[in-house]
Each structure stands twice: as C-alpha cells, then as structure tokens.
C-alpha positions as CSV (number, residue, x, y, z in Angstrom):
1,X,-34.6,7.8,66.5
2,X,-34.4,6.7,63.1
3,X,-32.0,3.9,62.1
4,X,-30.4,3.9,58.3
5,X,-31.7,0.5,56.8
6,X,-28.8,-1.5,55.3
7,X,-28.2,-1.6,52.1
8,X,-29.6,-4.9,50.5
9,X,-26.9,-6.4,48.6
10,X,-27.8,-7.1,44.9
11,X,-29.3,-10.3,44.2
12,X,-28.3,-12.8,41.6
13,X,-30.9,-11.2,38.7
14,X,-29.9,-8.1,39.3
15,X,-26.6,-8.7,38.8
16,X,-26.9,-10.1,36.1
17,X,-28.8,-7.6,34.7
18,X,-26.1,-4.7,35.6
19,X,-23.3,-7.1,33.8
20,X,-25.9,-6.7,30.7
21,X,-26.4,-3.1,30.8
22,X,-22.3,-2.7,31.1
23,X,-21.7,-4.5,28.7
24,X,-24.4,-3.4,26.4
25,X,-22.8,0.7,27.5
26,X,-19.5,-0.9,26.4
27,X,-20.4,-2.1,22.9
28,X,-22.4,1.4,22.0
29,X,-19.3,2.7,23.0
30,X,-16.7,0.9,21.2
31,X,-19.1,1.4,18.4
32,X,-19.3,4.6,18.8
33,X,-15.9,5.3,18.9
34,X,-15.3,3.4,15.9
35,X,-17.3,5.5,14.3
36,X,-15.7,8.6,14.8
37,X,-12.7,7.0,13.7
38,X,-13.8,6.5,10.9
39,X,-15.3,9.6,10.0
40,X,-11.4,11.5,10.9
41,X,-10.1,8.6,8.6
42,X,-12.8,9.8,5.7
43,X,-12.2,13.3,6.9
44,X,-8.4,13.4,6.1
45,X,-8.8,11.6,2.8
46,X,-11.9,14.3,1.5
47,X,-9.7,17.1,0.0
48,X,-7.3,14.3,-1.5
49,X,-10.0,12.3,-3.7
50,X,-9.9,14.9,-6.8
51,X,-6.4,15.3,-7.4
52,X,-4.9,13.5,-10.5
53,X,-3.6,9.5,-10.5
54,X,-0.3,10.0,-9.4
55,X,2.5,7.3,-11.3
56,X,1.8,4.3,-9.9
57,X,-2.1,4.7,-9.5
58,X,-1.9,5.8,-13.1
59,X,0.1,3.1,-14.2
60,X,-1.8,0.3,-12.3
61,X,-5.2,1.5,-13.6
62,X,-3.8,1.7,-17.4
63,X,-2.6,-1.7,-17.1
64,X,-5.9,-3.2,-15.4
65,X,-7.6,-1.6,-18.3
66,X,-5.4,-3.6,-21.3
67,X,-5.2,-6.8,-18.8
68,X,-7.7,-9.4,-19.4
69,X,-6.2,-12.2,-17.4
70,X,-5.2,-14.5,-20.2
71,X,-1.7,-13.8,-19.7
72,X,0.7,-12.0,-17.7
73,X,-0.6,-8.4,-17.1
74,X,-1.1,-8.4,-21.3
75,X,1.4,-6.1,-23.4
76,X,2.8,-4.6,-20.6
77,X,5.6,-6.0,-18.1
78,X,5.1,-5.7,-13.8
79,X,6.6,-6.9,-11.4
80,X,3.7,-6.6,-9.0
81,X,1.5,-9.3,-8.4
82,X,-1.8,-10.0,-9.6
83,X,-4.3,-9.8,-7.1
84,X,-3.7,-5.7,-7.1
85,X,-3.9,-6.1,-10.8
86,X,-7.6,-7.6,-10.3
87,X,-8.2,-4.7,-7.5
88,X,-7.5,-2.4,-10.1
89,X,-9.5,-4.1,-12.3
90,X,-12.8,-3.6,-10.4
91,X,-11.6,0.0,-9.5
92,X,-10.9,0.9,-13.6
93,X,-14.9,0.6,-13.6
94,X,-15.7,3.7,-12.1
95,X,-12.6,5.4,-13.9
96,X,-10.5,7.3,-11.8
97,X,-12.7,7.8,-9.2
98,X,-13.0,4.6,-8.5
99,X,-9.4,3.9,-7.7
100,X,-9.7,7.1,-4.8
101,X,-13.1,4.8,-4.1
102,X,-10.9,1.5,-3.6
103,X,-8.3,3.3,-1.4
104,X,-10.7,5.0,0.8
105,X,-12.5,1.3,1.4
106,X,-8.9,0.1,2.2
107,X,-8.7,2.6,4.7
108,X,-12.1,2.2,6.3
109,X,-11.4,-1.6,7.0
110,X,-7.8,-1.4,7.6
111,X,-8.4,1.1,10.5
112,X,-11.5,-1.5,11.6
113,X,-9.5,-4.4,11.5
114,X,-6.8,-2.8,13.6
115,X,-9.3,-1.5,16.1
116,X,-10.8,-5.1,16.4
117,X,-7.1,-6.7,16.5
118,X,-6.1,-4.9,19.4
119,X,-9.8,-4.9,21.5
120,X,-9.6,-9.2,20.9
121,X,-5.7,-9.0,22.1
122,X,-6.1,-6.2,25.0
123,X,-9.8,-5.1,25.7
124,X,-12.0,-2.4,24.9
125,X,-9.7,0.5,26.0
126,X,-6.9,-0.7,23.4
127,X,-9.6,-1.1,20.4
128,X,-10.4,2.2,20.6
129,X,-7.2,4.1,21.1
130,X,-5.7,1.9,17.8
131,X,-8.5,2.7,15.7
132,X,-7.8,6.4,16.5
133,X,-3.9,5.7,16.4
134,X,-4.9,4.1,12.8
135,X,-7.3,6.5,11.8
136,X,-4.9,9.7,12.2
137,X,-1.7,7.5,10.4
138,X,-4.4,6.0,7.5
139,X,-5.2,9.2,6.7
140,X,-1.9,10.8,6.8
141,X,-0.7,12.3,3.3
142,X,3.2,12.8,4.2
143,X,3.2,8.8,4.4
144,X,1.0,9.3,1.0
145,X,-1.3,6.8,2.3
146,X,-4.6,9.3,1.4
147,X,-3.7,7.8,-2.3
148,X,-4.6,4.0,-3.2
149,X,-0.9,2.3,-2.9
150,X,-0.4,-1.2,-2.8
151,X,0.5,-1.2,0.5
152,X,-2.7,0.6,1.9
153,X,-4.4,-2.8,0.2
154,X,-2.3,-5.0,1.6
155,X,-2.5,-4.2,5.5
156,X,-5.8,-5.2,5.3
157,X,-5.4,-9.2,4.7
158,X,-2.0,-9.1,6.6
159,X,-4.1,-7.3,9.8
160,X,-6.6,-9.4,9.4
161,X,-4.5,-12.8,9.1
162,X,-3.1,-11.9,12.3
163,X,-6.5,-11.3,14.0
164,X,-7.3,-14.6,12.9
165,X,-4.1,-16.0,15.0
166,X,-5.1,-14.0,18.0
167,X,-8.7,-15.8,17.9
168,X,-7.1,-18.9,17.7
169,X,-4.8,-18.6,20.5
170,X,-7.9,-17.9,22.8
171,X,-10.4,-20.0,21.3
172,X,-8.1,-22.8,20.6
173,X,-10.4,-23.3,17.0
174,X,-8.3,-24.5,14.1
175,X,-11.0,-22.9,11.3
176,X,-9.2,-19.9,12.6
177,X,-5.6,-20.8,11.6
178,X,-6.6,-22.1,8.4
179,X,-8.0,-18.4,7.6
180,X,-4.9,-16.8,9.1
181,X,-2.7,-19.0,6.8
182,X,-4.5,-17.8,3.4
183,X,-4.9,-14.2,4.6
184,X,-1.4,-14.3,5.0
185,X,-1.0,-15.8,1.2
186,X,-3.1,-13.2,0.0
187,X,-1.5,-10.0,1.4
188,X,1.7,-11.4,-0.5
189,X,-0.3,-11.2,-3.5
190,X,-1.4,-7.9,-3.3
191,X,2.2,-7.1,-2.6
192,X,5.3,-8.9,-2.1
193,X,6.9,-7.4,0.9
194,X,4.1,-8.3,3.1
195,X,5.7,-11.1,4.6
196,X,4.8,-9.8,7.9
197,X,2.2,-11.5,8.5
198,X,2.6,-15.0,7.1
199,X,6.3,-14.8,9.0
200,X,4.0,-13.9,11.9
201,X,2.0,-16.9,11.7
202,X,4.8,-19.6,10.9
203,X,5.9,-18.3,14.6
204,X,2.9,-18.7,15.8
205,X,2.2,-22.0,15.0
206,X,5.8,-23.5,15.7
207,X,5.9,-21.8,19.5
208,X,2.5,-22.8,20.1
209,X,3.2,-26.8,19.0
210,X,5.8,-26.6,20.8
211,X,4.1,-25.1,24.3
212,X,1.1,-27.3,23.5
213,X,1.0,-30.6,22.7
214,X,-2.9,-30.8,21.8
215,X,-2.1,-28.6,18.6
216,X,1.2,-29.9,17.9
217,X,0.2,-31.3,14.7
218,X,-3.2,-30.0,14.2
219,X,-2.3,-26.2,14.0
220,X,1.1,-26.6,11.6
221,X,-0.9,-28.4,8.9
222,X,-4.1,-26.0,9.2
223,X,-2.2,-23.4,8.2
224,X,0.2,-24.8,5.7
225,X,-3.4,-26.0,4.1
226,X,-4.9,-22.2,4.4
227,X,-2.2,-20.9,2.8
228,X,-2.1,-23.1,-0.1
229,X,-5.9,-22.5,-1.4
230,X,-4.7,-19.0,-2.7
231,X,-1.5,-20.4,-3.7
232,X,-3.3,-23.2,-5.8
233,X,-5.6,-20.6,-7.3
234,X,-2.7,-19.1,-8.7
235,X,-1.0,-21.9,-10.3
236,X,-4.2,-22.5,-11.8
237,X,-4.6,-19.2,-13.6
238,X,-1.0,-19.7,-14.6
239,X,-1.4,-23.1,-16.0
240,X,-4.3,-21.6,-18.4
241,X,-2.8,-18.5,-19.3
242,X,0.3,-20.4,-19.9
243,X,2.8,-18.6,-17.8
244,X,6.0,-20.3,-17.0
245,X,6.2,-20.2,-12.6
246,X,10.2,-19.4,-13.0
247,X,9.2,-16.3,-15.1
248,X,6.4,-15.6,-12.6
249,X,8.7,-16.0,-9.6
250,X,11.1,-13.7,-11.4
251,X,8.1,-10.8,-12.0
252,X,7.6,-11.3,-8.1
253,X,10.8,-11.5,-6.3
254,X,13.8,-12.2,-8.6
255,X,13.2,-8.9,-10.5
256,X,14.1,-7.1,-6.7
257,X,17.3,-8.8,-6.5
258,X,18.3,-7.6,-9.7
259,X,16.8,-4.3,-8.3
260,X,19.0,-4.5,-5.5
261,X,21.9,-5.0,-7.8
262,X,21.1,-2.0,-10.1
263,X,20.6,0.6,-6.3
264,X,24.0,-0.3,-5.3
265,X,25.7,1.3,-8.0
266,X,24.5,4.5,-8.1
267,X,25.7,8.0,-6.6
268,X,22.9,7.6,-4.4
269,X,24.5,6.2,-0.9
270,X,21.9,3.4,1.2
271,X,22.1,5.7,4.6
272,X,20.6,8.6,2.3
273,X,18.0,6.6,0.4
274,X,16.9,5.1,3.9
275,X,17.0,9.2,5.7
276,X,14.2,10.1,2.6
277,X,12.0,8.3,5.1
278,X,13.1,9.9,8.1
279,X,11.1,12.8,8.1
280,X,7.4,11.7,7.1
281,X,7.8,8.8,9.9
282,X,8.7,11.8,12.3
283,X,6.1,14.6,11.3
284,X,3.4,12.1,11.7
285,X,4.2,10.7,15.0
286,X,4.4,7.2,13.2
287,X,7.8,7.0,15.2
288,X,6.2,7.3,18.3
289,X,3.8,4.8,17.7
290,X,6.3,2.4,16.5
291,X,8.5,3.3,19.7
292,X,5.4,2.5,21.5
293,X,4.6,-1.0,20.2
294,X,8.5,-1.9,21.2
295,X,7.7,-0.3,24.5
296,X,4.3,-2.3,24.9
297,X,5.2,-5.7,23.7
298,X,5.7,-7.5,27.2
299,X,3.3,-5.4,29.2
300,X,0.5,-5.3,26.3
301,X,0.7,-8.8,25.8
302,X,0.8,-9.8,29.7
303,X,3.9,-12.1,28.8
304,X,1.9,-14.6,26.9
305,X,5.0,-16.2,25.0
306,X,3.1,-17.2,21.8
307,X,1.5,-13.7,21.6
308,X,5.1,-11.8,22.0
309,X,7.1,-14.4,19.2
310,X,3.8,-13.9,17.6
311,X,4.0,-9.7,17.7
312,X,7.4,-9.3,17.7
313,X,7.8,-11.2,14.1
314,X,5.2,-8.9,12.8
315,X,6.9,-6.2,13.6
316,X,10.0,-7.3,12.8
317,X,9.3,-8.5,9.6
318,X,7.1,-5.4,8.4
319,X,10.8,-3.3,9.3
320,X,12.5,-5.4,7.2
321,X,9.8,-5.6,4.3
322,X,9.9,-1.5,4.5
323,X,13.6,-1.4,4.4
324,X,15.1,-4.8,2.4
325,X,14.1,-3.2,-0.7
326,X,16.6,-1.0,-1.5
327,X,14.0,2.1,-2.7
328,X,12.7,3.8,-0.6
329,X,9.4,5.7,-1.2
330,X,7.1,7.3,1.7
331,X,4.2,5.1,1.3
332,X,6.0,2.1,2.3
333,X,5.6,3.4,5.6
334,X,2.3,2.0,5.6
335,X,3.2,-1.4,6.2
336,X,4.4,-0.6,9.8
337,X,1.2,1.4,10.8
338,X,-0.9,-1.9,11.8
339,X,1.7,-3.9,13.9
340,X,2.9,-0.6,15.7
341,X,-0.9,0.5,16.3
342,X,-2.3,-3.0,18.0
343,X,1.2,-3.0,19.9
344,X,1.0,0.8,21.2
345,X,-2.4,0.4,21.9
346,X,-2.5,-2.7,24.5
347,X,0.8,-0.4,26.1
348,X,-0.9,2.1,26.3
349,X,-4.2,0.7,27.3
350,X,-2.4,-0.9,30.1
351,X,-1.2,3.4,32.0
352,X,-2.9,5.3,34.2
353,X,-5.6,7.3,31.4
354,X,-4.2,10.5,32.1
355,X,-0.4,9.2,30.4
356,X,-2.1,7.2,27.9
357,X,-4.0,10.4,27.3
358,X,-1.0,12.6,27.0
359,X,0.7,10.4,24.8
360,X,-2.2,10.1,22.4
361,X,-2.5,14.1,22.4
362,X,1.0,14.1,20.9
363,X,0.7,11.7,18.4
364,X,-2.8,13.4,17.2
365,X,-1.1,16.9,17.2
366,X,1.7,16.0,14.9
367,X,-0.5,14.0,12.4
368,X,-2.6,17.1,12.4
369,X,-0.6,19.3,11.5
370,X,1.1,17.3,8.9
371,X,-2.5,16.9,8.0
372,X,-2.8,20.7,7.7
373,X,0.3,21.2,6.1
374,X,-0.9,19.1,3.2
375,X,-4.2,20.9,2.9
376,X,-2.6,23.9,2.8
377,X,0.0,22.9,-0.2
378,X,-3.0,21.4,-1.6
379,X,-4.4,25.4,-1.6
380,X,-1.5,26.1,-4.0
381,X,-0.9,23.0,-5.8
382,X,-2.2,20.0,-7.5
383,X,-0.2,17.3,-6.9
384,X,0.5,15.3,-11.2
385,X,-1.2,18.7,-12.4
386,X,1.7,18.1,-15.3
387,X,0.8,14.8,-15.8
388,X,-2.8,15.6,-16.3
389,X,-2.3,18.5,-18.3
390,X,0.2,16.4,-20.8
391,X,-2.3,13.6,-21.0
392,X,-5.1,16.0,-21.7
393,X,-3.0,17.6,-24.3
394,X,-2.2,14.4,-26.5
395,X,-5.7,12.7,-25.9
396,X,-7.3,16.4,-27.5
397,X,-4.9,16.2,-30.9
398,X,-4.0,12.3,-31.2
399,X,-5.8,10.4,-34.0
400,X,-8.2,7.0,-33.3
401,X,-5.0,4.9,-33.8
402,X,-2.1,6.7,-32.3
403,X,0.0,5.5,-29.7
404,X,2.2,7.1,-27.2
405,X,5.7,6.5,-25.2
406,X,6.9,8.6,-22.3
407,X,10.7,8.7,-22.1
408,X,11.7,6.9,-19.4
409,X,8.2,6.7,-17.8
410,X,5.5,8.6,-16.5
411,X,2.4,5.6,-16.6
412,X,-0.3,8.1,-15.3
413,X,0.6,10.4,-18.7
414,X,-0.5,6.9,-21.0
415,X,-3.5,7.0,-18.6
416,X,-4.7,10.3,-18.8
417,X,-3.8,10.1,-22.2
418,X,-6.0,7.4,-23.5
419,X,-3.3,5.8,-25.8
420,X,-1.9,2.1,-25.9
421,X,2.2,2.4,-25.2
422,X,3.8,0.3,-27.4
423,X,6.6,-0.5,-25.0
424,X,6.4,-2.4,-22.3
425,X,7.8,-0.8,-19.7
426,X,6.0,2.0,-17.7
427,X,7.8,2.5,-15.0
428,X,11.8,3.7,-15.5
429,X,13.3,1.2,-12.5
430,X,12.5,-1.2,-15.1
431,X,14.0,0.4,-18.2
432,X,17.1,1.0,-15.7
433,X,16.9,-2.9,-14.4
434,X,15.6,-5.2,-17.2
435,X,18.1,-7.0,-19.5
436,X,17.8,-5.4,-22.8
437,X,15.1,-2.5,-22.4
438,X,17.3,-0.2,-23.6
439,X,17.7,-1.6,-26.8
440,X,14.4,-2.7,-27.5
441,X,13.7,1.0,-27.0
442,X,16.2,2.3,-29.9
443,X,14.6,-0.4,-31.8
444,X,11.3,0.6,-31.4
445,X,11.7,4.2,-31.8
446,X,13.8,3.6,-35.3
447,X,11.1,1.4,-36.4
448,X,7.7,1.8,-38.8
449,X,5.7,1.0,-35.2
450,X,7.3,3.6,-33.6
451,X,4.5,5.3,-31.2
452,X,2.8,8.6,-32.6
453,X,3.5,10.6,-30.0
454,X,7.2,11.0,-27.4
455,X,6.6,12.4,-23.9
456,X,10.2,13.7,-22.7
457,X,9.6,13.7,-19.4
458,X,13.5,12.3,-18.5
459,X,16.4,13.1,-20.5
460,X,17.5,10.4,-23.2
461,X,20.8,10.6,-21.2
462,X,19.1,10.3,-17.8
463,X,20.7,8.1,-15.4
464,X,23.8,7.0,-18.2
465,X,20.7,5.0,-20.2
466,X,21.9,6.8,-23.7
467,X,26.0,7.2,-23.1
468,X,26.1,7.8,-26.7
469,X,23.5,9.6,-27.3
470,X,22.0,7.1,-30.1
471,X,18.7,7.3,-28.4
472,X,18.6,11.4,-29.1
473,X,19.7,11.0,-32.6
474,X,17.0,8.8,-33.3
475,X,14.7,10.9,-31.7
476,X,15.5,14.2,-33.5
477,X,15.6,11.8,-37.1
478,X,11.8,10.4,-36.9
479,X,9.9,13.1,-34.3
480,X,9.7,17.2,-34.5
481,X,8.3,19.0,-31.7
482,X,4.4,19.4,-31.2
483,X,4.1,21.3,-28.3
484,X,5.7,22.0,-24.4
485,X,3.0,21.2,-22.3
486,X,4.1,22.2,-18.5
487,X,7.8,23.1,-19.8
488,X,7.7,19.9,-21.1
489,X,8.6,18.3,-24.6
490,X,5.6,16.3,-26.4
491,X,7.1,15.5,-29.8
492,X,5.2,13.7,-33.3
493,X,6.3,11.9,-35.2
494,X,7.3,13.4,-38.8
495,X,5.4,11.4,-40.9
496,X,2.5,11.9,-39.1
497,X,-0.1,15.6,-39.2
498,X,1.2,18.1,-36.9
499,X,-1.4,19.6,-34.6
500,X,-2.1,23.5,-36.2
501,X,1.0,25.7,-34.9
502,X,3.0,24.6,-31.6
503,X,1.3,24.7,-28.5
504,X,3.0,25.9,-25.3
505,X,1.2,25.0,-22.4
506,X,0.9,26.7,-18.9
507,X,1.3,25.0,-16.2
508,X,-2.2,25.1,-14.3
C-alpha cells in the first residue's frame, strides 16, 4: 500500500522567492496595462491631430509667436497666465503640429499620472482600471479634450501635486510636500481655475497637523515654501519686464469678476449656460465616473481621515473651478476627469471583479460611441475648415506689411493668416468685458493704422457692441469688399490694391 507523502511546506527561500516572482508578474502587468492605455489614449486622439487650430489653440499659438517675455504677452492682451503662454511657446516651434504634439504629451502623462495616483492610494487593481477610466475620458472629443486646451495641461501638475500628498501621507517625507506645494502653484499658472489641487493640499496639511503632532509644524511650512519657488519665479519675471502685480492680478483673476458681471446680464439664463454641459458629461460616461468617486470616497480610502478631507476637496474644488466661471465651454470638463478617476477607481477596485467589471463595460461603451460619433462627423466635416480657408485666403493676396482684424474675434483666422492684428483683443469676451475696447476699436478702424484687411466674422451690432451703428459706418467709409470666403465677408481697405476681381469662396 502506497502512502501520499505530505506536502513539504515551503521554506523560507522559497518563499521568498514566490513573493519575487508575484511581484515581478504584478509590475509586467501594471506595465502592461499601462501600456495599452496608452495606446487607446493615442488611438482616440489619431484622426483628430490634422484638423485646423480651433480659437483658442489658434489664438494661443499666435500670441506665443509675437510674445517674447519682456512684457506682458507683447501687443496683445490675455487673461490667461503665462506658463501656458511659455507651453505654447515651445509648441509654436513645430508650427501647428506641434501644438496637437504638446496636447497628445499632456494626455500621455495625465492618464500616467492618474494611473500611478490611484495604484500608490488603492493598489494595483485601482491603477489600472483609472488609467483605462482616464484613457477613454482623455481621449474623448465631446469633452474636446483630443485638442490642446489649457485644462488638458493643467491636470497634469494638479494630478501630480496630489500624488505627491499621497506619498507623503505614507512615507511621512516632507521633500514630498514641498513638491506637492509648487505643483499645486504651477497648475494655477497654466490656468487659473485649478485651484483644486493646491485647495487639496492646504487640507491636507491642516488635518494632518492637527491628527499628528510630529508634522504639526514641519508639514505647513514645507508646503507654504514649495509653493512659493514658482510664485517667486514669477514676481521675478514681472519685476524685469516691468509689470505692475495689481495689473497682473487683474489679467488673472480680476478680469473673471468683471466677466461674471458682463454673463449676468445677458438673455442667456445661468441654468441654461450650466445644461450646455449636460450632455458631453452624460455621452461620455464622465457622470458616471464622477458618481463613482462620490460613491468610493469612504470605501476607497479605507476611512483614512486625511486622505477623505484630502479627496473630497479635490473634488470639490475641481466642481466649483468648472462651474464658478460663469462660461461654460465643454473642455472644462476636463478638470474633473483626474479627481473622479483615482476616486472611482479605489471604489471600484474595492467590488467583487465581476461589478467592477460591469461598471467599467458601461463607462467604455458610452465613451466609444461618443468616440465613433466624432469619427464619423469627422467623415463629413472639418472642424475651423472656415477659419482655415479665410486665413489661407488673406495670407495668398495680403502684401509683406499688411495687417488684419477679425470683427469681434476669430484668433485662429490671424493665425492661419500670418498677419500681425493691430488690436489687442483676440478673443470677443474681451471686446464684450474690457473697459473701453469698443472705442479703441472705432478709433482704430477710423484711423491711418487701420489694419489692411477686416474679417466679419460677427456682426458690428453683435451682442449690442455697435447700438448705433457707428462701427458699420466706418467700416463701409474706409473698406470695400474683397471677397466672401465660406459665406463670409473679408473686406480691404480702399486705399489699398484690391485682389483681381472678387473672390467667392466655397466652403471645403
């Protein structure tokens, strides 16, 4: 009779050298996985790089062209700040391409940095399904994020200052919150409603000194000394390009007060500017994964206190940087994708696979199809074809020295034209908002600098700007009609030589 021999348990070598392999298996995995997030992330972008500079690409790259940092954004006024100029800046050198290039590297390391956030908050399992949640909604056109908007830019230090708070939490290092503190800083100055993050991390460090009293102290002054090196950088530039700080603290945030002021009067009630966003959040499941991360918050964070005052700021403040300023375009959707996606992610991570499964199926299949439904518009339409076509049109007939204006503003048609503006306004929320744009305008187009060339892309009487019509008269006493490029009026002006007979252009 033959007896089974017992198993021999493993000894202490052996497993040792099981826990090496498994985690060795783990880390291909993860990387493997983040791979192939990538790739759907550079997948969904693809049929999006060759279409025109839509108005505020346009607008950004014109201006990082004529910008060369001795003064506030040059000839031109923005009230954007200027570390996306400087993005711009290094984009502008591979032309239009390299803005799509700058945006696609945005992507690539917001959807990294996600996927790392939520593996060093919640394992392995959450890293991977965020970087697939981010992947889908960083690639997702109906939230126009396959462009290069400020707020794609952005995520990436306000992700990344948070990751840093994370690491310091577990690793009780104060190098960490120091970083956190000027990655915070330097999400603002890409753009000024990311908040989030350095909200995030004020939080972090007053709920953590006072839970702990070894970094009571120690952690409040690390980070209110990360978060001035950016901070000092700038007064620095501003002291030699001799830049007031009130006027630059207007450019920043006053200018979105008086924003606020100029929204609130119009026919346009808040409820419906705020539903314009309704729809894109919805078709690409971002609401889900924003239900999620509420949903997640306590589980996903195993009731760490610090972590969920931590979190639950993010989030909070990226709603409130999407929705406090009182416009109300798709893209700034964007800013909710990586607090949402860490969140959903360590919920999700935390459910039998077969739910978390599910619930990541649903998300995928609406961003897909919102994905395909772009694709196929894209089959029948190229999104700032007009623009590009108008653009084309002036920089074919203007001379070496002509100028152009586009009434009240279409920046990516001065782009695509190759033409200084002599106005400097390019965008028409600040012909509608600034004190005296109006007019400077009349005065500029009734004067010996007027620009060669008029673009009416708007109406002189568009939104009330020309009551009594003073702005038309002008216009019909020094311009005459060149051509109508896309159904659309490019005028000359009459002292200038006409382009041989009147051109009307189809739309392509």
């Amino acid at each position: 009779m033959i007896r089974a021999a017992a198993a021999t348990p493993p000894t202490v070598a052996q497993r040792v050298r099981l826990e090496r392999l498994r985690a060795v298996s783990e880390r291909h995995a993860a990387w493997w996985t983040l791979g192939g997030c990538l790739l759907i992330a550079v997948l969904l972008r693809v049929p999006w790089l060759s279409v025109p500079l839509g108005r505020d690409e346009g607008g950004l790259a014109l201006l990082a062209q004529h910008w060369r940092g001795g003064s506030l954004y040059g000839d031109y006024w923005l009230d954007r700040p200027p570390l996306l100029i400087l993005l711009f800046k290094l984009a502008v050198l591979g032309g239009g391409d390299g803005v799509r290039v700058l945006g696609t590297a945005a992507a690539l390391a917001l959807v990294g940095a996600i996927a790392l956030c939520a593996r060093v908050l919640a394992g392995a399992r959450a890293g991977m399904i965020a970087g697939l949640l981010a992947a889908l909604l960083t690639g997702s056109s109906a939230i126009g994020a396959v462009y290069t908007p400020g707020e794609l830019l952005a995520a990436v230090p306000s992700t990344l200052s948070v990751l840093c708070l994370i690491h310091a939490h577990r690793s009780r290092r104060t190098g960490a919150v120091v970083a956190a503190g000027a990655l915070a800083v330097t999400a603002v100055l890409v753009k000024q409603s990311f908040l989030d993050a350095g909200f995030a991390g004020v939080v972090f460090v007053l709920v953590s000194a006072l839970a702990e009293r070894d970094v009571r102290v120690r952690w409040p002054v690390a980070y209110a000394l990360g978060a001035a090196v950016p901070l000092l950088v700038v007064l620095a530039w501003l002291a030699v390009a001799g830049v007031s700080l009130s006027y630059f603290l207007y450019t920043m945030f006053g200018f979105r007060i008086d924003l606020l002021h100029t929204l609130s009067v119009t026919d346009l009630p808040l409820h419906v500017r705020i539903r314009q966003l309704e729809e894109p959040a919805c078709d690409t499941g971002l609401t889900l994964v924003v239900g999620g991360a509420v949903a997640g918050v306590l589980p996903g964070l195993r009731r760490d206190r610090v972590l969920i005052a931590t979190f639950a700021a993010w989030l909070a403040a990226g709603v409130v940087g999407v929705l406090a300023g009182g416009s109300y375009f798709v893209h700034y959707l964007i800013q909710l994708v990586p607090a949402s996606c860490v969140l959903a992610a360590a919920g999700l991570a935390l459910v039998p696979a077969p739910v978390s499964a599910a619930a990541l199926a649903v998300v995928a299949y609406l961003a897909l199809v919102s994905a395909d439904e772009g694709f196929t518009y894209l089959e029948n339409h190229t999104p700032h074809h007009r623009e590009l076509a108008i653009g084309d049109y002036i920089r074919e007939h203007a001379g070496p020295g002509d100028t152009v204006y586009v009434m009240y503003a279409r920046p990516n048609i001065v782009y695509y034209a190759g033409r200084r503006q002599p106005y400097p306004y390019l965008w028409s929320l600040m012909v509608r908002v600034r004190f005296g744009a109006i007019p400077r305008l009349h005065r500029l187009l009734a004067s010996p600098e007027r620009p060669t060339w008029v673009v009416r892309w708007h109406h002189p009487s568009s939104w009330e700007l020309d009551p009594h019509h003073a702005l038309a008269r002008t216009l019909d006493r020094g311009y005459r009609l060149a051509a109508t490029v896309c159904d659309v009026p490019v005028y000359i002006r009459r002292d200038a030589a006409a382009p041989a007979g009147v051109f009307i252009g189809p739309c392509p």
